[in-house]
N, C-alpha and C positions, 0 to 999 in steps of 0.2 A: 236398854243396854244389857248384854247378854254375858253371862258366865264365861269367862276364858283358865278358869284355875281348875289342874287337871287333878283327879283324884289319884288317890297311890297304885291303886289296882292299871291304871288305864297308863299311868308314865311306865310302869313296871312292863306293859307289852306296849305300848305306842309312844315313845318316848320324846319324842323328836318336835315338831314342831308349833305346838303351843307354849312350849318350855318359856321363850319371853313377853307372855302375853298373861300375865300371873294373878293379874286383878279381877273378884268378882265385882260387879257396877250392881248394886240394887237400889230400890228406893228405901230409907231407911226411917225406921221407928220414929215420928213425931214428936213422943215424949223422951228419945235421945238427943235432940239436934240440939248443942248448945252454940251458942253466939263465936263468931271464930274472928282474930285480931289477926289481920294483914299485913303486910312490911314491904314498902318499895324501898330502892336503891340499891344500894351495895350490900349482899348477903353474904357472910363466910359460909362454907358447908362445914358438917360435920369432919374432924381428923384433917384436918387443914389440908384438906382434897383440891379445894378452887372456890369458887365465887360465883355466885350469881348477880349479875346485874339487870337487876327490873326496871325496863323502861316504862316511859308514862303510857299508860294505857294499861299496864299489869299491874299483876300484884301475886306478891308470895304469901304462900302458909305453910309456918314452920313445922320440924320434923315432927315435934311431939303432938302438935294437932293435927296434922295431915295422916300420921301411924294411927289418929281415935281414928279418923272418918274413915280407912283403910281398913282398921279391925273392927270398930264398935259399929259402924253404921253400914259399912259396904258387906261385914262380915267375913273376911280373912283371917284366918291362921296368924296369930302373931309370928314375924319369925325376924331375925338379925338382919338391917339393912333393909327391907322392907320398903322401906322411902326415908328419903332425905330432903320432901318438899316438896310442895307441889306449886306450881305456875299457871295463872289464867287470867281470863280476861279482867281489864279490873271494872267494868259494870255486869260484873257476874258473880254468882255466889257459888261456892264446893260443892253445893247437895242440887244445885239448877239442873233440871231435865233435858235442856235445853242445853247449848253450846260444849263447851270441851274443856278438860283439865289435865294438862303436862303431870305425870308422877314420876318422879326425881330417885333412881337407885344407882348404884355405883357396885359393877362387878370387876372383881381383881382377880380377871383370867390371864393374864400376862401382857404383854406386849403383841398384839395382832397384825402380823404381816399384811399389808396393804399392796403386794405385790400382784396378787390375781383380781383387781378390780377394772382393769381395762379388758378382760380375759372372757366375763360373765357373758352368756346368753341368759336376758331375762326369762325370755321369752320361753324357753327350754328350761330354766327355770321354776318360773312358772308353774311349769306342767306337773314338774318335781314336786313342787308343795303341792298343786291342788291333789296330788295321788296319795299325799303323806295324809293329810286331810281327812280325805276321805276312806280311809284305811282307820284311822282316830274316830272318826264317826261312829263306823260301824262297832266299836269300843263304845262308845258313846250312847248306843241305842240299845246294846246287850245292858245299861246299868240303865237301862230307864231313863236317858236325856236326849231330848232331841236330835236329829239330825244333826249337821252341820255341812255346809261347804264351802269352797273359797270360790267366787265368782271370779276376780281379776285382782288387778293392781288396783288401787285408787289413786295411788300416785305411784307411779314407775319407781324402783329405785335409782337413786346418783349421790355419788361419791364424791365428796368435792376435797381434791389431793392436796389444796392450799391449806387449809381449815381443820382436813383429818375430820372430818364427821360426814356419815352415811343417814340419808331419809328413803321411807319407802312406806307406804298406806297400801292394806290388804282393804276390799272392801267382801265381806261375811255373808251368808246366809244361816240364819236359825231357820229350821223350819215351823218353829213356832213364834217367831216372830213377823210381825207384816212387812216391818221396816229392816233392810240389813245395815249390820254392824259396820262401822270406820274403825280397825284398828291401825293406828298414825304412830311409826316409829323411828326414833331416831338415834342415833348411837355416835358419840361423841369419844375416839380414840386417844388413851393416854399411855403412860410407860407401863403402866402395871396393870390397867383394864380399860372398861370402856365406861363411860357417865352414859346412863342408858335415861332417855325421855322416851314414855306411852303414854298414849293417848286413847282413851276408847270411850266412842261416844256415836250415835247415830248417823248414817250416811248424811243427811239432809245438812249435816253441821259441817260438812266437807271443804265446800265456800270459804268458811268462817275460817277455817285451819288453813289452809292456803294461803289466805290473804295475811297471815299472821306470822307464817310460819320460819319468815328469811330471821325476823326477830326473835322468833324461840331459838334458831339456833346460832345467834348472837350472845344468846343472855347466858348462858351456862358457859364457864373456862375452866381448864384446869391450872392450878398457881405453880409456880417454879421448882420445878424437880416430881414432879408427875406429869409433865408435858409430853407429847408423844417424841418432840424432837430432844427430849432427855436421858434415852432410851440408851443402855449401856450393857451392850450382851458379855460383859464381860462379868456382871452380876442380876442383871435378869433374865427370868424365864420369857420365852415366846409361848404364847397362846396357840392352842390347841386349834382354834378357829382361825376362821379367814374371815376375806368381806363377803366371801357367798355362801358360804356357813352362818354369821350372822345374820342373815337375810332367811336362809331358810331355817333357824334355828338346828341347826348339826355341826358336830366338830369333825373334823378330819377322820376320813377312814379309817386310817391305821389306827387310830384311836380308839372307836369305837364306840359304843355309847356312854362311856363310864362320866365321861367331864358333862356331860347334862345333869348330873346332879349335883353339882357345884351349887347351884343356885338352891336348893331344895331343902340339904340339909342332913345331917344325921341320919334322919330317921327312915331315909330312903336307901340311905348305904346302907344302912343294917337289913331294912327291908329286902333289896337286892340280893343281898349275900344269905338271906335266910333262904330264899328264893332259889338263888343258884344251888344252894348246898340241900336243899329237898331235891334239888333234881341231880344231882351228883349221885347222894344216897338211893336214887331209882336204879341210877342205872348204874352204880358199884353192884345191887342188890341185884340185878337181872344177870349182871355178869358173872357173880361166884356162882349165881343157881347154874348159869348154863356150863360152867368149869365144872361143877357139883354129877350135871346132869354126864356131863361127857368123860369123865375123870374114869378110868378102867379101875375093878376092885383090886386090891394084892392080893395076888396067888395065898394061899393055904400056908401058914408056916412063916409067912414073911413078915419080920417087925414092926408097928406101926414107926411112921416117919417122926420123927424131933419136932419139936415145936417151938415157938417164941412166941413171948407172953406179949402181947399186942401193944401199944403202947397204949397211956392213955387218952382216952379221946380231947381232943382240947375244947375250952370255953370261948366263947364270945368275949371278951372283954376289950373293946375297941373301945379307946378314951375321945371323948367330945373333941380334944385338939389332932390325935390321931385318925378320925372318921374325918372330920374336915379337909382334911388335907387329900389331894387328886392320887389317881395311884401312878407310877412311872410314866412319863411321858403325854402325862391329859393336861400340861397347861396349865 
């Protein structure tokens, strides 16, 4: 299983579509792996979101053990929200090389209009991501990491408008891999975001996800008053996204790319805006020179001009509840 968590330098120019693919998969430390305790039935999630019900043949692992094997074992960034749970077969174990495990997060992009999903060309699509891709790659090969490209669908995307939940499996190429990657997603629409399931695990386990899969998106619900037919624009926000925005990991043009780091965090707005403001500061800087350069002298005898004391330069101090928060109109 292959790296899909993008580094800072690389969302900062390629920002677009690995953004919901955020898990690194490695084999982890021997002398880490401890014993993990299971749960079927009726699961509450965290912040009374919804419910999980695991049928016979699953089996869940709760937040706080599924966030070790996410950070301690797979080696992820701790970050908020992270997973709320992860779902798999139940003669399988979390750390198995073999088969597939559902990770459970929940983003609060608003309410996502489901109006353009009769609309999509996958196919056209398609083409869309494999160019984004591959544009990412070559980012990817300037920091020393493999290749990458997207071969196809592995499973077409479909929208099912009863249910409100979107599936679709990209299947990968690393070039240092023999075998390409299955990433399996599915995104479950609510009043105030989406309940996001990934999957990533080896094409060869493709089968196994299929045959499973009408069940996986059975078992996750959202509970009364986050349902998508809950949805009250008279108090909430609409999402910046669509259904084909979620599929290609992009929000809406006018937007721009600022609502991709919703998911990310702090440290990438500040990042961004340090970014934007060195390149502000180039070209304020190239601009007085060429005003400097083109500016006629005062004739002999003539006053110099009045001035005004500059103001002072302001600080960065963006508070952790004000950085989180989208800037106008991102959803």
């Amino acid at each position: 299983m292959r790296s899909k968590f993008l580094t800072l330098a690389s969302l900062i120019i390629a920002f677009a579509s690995f953004a919901q693919d955020s898990l690194t998969v490695s084999a982890p430390d021997s002398s880490q792996v401890q014993s993990f305790e299971y749960q079927g039935g009726s699961i509450e999630l965290s912040g009374n979101l919804g419910k999980i019900q695991v049928p016979p043949g699953f089996k869940y692992l709760d937040q706080k053990q599924s966030e070790y094997v996410v950070v301690e074992l797979w080696g992820n960034p701790k970050s908020e929200g992270m997973t709320l749970g992860m779902i798999l077969p139940e003669n399988q174990d979390v750390l198995d090389s073999a088969g597939y495990v559902f990770n459970i997060e929940y983003n609060e992009i608003g309410y996502v209009k489901d109006d353009d999903a009769d609309d999509i060309d996958y196919d056209e699509l398609l083409e869309e991501i494999k160019k984004d891709i591959s544009e990412e790659s070559k980012e990817r090969v300037k920091m020393g990491l493999g290749a990458v490209s997207m071969v196809g669908w592995a499973t077409k995307p479909f929208y099912d408008d009863d249910k409100k939940v979107l599936y679709w499996a990209k299947e990968l190429k690393f070039e240092d891999n023999k075998i390409n990657t299955l990433n399996y997603n599915v995104r479950i629409l609510g009043r105030k975001g989406v309940m996001v399931l990934n999957a990533i695990a080896n094409m060869p386990e493709l089968p196994k996800v299929q045959k499973d899969i009408d069940k996986v998106l059975d078992m996750v619900k959202f509970n009364e008053g986050y349902k998508y037919e809950n949805y009250d624009s008279s108090v909430d926000k609409v999402a910046a996204w669509t259904i084909g925005g979620l599929i290609a990991g992009k929000v809406l043009a006018k937007v721009g790319f600022f609502a991709i780091i919703l998911k990310f965090g702090k440290f990438i707005i500040l990042a961004i805006a340090a970014f934007i403001g060195l390149l502000w500061k180039r070209i304020r800087g190239r601009k007085n020179k060429t005003e400097q350069s083109t500016t006629p002298a005062p004739a002999a005898g003539t006053p110099p001009p009045l001035t005004q004391e500059p103001p002072p330069e302001q600080t960065n101090n963006t508070s952790q509840e004000d950085s989180n928060n989208p800037p106008p109109g991102a959803g």
